[in-house]
C-alpha positions as CSV (number, residue, x, y, z in Angstrom):
1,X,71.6,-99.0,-25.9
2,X,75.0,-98.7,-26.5
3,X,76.3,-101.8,-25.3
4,X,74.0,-103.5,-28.1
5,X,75.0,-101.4,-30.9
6,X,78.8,-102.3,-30.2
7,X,77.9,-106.0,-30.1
8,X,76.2,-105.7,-33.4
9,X,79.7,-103.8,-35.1
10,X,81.4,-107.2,-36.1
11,X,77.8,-107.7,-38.1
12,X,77.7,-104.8,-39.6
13,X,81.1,-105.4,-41.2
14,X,80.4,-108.5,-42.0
15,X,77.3,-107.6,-43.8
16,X,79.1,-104.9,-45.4
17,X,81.4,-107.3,-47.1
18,X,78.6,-109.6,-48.2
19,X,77.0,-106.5,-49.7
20,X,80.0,-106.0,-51.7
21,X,80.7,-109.2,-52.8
22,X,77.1,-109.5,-54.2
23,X,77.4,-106.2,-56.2
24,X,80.8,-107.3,-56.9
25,X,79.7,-111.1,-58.4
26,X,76.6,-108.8,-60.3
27,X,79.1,-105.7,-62.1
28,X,77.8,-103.2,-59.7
29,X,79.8,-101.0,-58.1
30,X,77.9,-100.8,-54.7
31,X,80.0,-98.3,-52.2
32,X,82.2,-95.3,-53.3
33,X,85.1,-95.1,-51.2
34,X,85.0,-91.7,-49.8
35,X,81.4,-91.6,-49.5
36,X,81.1,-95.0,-47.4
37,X,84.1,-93.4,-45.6
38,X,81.9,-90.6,-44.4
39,X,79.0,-92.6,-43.7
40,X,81.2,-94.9,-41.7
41,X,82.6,-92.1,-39.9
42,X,79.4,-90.2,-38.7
43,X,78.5,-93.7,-37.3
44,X,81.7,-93.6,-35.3
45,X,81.0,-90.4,-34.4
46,X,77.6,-90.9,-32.9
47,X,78.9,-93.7,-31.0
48,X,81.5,-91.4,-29.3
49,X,79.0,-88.5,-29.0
50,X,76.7,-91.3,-27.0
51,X,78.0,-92.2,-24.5
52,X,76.9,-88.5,-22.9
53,X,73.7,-87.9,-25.1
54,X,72.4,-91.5,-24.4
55,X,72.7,-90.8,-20.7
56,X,70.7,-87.7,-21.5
57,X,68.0,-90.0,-22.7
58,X,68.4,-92.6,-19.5
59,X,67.8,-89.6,-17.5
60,X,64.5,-88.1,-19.4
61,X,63.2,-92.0,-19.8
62,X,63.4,-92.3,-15.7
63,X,61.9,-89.0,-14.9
64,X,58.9,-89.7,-17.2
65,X,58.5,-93.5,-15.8
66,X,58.5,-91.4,-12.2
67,X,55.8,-89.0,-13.4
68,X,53.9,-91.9,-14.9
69,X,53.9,-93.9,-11.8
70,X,53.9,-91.4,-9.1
71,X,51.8,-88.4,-10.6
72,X,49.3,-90.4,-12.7
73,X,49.3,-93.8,-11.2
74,X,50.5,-95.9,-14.0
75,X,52.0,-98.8,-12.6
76,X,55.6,-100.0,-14.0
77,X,55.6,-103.3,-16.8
78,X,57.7,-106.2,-15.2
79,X,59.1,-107.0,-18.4
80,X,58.8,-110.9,-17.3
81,X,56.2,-112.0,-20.1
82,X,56.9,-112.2,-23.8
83,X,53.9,-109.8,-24.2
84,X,55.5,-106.7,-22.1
85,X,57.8,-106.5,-24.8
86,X,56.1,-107.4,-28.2
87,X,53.6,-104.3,-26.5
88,X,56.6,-101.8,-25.9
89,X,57.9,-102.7,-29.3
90,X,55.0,-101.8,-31.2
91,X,54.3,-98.8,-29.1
92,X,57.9,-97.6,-29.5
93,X,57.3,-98.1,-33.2
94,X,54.4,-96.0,-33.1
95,X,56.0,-93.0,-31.5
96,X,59.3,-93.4,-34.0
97,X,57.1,-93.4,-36.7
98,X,55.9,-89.5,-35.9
99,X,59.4,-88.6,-34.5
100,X,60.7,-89.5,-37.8
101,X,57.7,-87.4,-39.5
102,X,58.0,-84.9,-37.2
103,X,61.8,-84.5,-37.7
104,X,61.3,-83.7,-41.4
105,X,58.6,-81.1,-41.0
106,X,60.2,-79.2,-38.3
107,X,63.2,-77.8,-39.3
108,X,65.3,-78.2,-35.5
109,X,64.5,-81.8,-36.3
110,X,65.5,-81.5,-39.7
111,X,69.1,-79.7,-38.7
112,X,70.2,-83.2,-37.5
113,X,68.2,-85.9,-39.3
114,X,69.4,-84.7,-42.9
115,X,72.6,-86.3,-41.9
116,X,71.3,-89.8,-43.0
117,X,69.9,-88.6,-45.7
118,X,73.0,-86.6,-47.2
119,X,74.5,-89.7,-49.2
120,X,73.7,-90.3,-53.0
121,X,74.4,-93.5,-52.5
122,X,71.7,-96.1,-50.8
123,X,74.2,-98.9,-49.1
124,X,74.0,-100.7,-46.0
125,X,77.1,-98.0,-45.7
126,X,74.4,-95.4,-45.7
127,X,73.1,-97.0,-42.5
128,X,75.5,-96.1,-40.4
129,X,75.6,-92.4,-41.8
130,X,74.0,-91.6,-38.3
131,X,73.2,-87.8,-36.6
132,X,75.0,-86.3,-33.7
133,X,72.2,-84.4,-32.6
134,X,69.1,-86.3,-33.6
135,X,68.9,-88.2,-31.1
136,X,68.8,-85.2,-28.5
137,X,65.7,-83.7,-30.0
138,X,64.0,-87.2,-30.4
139,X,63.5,-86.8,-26.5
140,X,60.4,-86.1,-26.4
141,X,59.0,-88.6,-28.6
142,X,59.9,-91.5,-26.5
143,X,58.9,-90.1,-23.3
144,X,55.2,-91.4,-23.9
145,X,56.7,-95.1,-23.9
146,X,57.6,-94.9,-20.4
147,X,55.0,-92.7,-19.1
148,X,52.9,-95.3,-20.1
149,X,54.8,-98.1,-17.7
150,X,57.6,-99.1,-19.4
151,X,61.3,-99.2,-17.8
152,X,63.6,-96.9,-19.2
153,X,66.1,-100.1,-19.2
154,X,63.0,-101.6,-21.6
155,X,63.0,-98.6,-23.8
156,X,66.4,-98.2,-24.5
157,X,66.3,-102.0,-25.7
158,X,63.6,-101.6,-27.7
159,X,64.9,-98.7,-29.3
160,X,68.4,-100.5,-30.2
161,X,66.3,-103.3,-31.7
162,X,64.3,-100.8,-33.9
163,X,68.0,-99.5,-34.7
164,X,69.2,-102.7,-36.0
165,X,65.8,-103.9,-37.7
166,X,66.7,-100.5,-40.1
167,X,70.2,-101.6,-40.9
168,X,69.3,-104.2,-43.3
169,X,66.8,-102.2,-44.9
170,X,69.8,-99.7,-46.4
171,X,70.0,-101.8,-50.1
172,X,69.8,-102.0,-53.6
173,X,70.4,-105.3,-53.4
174,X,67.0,-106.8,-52.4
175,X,64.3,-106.4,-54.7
176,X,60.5,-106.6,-53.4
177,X,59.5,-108.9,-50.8
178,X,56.1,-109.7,-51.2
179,X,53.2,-109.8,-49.2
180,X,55.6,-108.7,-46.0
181,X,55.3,-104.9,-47.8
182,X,51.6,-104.7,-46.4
183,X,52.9,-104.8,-43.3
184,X,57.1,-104.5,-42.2
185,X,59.4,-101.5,-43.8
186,X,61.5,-103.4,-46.5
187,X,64.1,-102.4,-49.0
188,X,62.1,-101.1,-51.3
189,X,59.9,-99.4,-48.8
190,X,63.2,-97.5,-47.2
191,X,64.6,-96.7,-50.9
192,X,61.7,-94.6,-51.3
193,X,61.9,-92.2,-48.4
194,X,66.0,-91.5,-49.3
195,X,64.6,-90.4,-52.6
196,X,64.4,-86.6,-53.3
197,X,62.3,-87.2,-56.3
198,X,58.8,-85.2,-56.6
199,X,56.8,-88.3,-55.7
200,X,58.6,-89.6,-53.3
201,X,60.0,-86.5,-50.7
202,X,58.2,-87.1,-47.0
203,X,57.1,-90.7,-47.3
204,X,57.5,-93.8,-45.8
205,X,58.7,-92.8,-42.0
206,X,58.0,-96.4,-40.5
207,X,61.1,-98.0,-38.7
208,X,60.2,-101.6,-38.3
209,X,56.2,-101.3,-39.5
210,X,55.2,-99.5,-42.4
211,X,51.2,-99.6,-41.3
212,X,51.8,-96.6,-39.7
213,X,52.5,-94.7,-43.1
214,X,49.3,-97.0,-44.8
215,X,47.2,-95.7,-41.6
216,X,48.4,-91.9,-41.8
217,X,48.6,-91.4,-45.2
218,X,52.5,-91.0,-46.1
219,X,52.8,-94.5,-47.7
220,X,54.3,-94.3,-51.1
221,X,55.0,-97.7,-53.3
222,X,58.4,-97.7,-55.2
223,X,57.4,-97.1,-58.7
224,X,59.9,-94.9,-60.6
225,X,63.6,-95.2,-60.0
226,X,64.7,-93.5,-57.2
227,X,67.3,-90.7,-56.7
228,X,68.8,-90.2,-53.3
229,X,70.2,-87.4,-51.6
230,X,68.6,-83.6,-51.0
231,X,67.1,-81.6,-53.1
232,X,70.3,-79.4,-52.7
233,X,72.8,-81.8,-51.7
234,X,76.2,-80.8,-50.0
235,X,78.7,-82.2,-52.1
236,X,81.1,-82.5,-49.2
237,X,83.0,-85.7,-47.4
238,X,83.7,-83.9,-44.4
239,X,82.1,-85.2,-41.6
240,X,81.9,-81.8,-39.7
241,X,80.1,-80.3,-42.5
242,X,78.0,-83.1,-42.7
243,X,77.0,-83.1,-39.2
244,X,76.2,-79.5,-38.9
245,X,75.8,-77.6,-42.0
246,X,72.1,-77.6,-42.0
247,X,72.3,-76.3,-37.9
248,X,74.5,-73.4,-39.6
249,X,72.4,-72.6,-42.1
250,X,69.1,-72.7,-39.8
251,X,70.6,-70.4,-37.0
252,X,72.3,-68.0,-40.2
253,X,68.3,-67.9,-41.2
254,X,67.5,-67.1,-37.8
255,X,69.8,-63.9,-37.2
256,X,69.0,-62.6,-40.3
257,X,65.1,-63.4,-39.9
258,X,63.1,-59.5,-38.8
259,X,61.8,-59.4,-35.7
260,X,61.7,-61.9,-32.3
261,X,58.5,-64.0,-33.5
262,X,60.7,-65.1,-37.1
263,X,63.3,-65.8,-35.5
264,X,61.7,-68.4,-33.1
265,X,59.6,-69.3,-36.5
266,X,62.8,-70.3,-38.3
267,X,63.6,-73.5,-35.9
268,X,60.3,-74.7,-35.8
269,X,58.5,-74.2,-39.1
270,X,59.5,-76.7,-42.2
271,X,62.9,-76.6,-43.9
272,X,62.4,-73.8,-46.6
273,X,60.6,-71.5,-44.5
274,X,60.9,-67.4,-44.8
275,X,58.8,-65.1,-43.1
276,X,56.2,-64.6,-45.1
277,X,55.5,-68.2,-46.2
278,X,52.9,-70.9,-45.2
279,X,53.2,-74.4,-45.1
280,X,51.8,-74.6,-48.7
281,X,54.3,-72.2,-50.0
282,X,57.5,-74.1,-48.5
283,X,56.3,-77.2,-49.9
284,X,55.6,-75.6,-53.6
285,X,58.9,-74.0,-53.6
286,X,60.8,-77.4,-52.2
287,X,59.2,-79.4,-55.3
288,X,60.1,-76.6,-58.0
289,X,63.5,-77.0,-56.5
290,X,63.2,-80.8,-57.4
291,X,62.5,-80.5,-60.7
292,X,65.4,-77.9,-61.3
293,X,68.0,-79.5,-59.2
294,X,67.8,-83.8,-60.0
295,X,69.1,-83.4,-63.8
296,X,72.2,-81.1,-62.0
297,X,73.4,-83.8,-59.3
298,X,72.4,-87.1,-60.6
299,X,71.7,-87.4,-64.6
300,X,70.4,-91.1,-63.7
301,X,69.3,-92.8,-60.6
302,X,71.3,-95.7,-59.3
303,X,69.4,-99.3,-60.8
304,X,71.8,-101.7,-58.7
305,X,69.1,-103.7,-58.1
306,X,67.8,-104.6,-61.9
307,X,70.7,-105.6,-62.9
């Protein structure tokens, strides 16, 4: 997977500049320095941290393609028609769809996906503000792809595709699309799940498709503009603290949670949880946070893209 993210570097710089120039011939400022800096620098990050965590997920992708074809008799794709692709494509994009879901439900998820979502900024920038763990406790979502018969060569390929498809999508720039928002995640689409607004927090979770949110009820349409970041955000441009500060926080809630059972409870309920809470009760107190905390970090979303 790696190999076809470094190939695609020279286009992400290139598309960076374009993106620049556009908001530049407009009057919009598109990227802050330091906070493109920081996004930039998590994705250099995550390439370094890859090369060992990607061979993690080479290693779990060919044990499950083992256990599919040896234990359950599910014989390996060839990967020789056009089909055996377009098939593991959509099945991938299945699978990412409730790995992203299930990373911002369960908080161990959470600890590493809120990386990308730490900017207040929505750039193509913000792209390549990637996790250094996430991809560790994605595992076992895209174990199912090659159970099912595809190579772990396959998956990986598919999975640097999906990547890439979701670069573009990082922009202010690019207004609606038209009929192609009944069926592929756009812009506009994307824009709404950064946004920590009441309305739009836990939506939109497609990568490439967004029928998977239409299907499973987390679609939400763009309507009000959006403001990006957390609900509490960091205010911080060092990539460390970036990177970890919501695993410090999670394992802080664990020591200090009573007993064995809440302490287990911490890494696998939803961000917000206490003993004592429900599901209902974390999401009640996240959107009362909302209300108190937009006016604080951002007095007005960004509108880059109506002017």
């Amino acid at each position: 997977m790696l190999d076809t993210i470094y190939l695609a570097i020279p286009a992400f710089a290139l598309f960076l500049g374009i993106e620049w120039l556009v908001g530049r011939l407009r009057g919009i400022q598109v990227f802050d320095l330091k906070d493109s800096a920081t996004s930039i620098s998590m994705g250099v990050g995550r390439l370094l941290l890859g090369l060992v965590a990607d061979g993690l997920v080479l290693l779990s992708l060919v044990f499950a393609r083992e256990l599919g074809e040896k234990a359950l008799g599910i014989p390996t794709f060839a990967m020789d028609r056009w089909w055996h692709w377009v098939l593991a494509y959509l099945i991938f994009d299945f699978f990412f769809y409730w790995m992203h879901r299930g990373h911002h439900v369960v908080r161990m998820g959470w600890a590493g996906h809120v990386t990308h979502h730490s900017s207040q900024k929505y750039n193509l920038a913000t792209a390549l503000r990637q996790s250094w763990t996430e991809h560790l406790t994605a595992i076992p979502f895209w174990l199912p792809v090659a159970l099912v018969g595809f190579p772990a060569e396959a998956v990986l390929v598919v999975f640097a595709v999906n990547l890439l498809y979701q670069f573009w999508i990082h922009t202010e720039l690019i207004d609606r699309l038209g009929p192609l928002e009944w069926v592929m995640n756009t812009p506009s689409h994307h824009r709404v799940h950064h946004g920590s607004d009441l309305q739009y927090l836990d939506r939109n979770f497609g990568g490439t498709f967004i029928v998977w949110d239409r299907l499973f009820g987390t679609f939400q349409e763009e309507a009000e503009p959006v403001h990006y970041g957390l609900i509490e955000n960091i205010e911080t441009h060092n990539p460390l603290r970036v990177a970890f500060h919501e695993w410090a926080s999670m394992l802080r809630d664990a020591w200090a949670a009573p007993g064995i059972w809440s302490k287990v409870q911490t890494f696998f309920r939803p961000p917000g949880w206490k003993p004592g809470d429900d599901s209902q009760t974390v999401r009640v107190q996240q959107r009362s946070l909302v209300r108190g905390a937009q006016k604080v970090y951002n007095e007005k979303p960004s509108n880059a893209r109506r002017s």
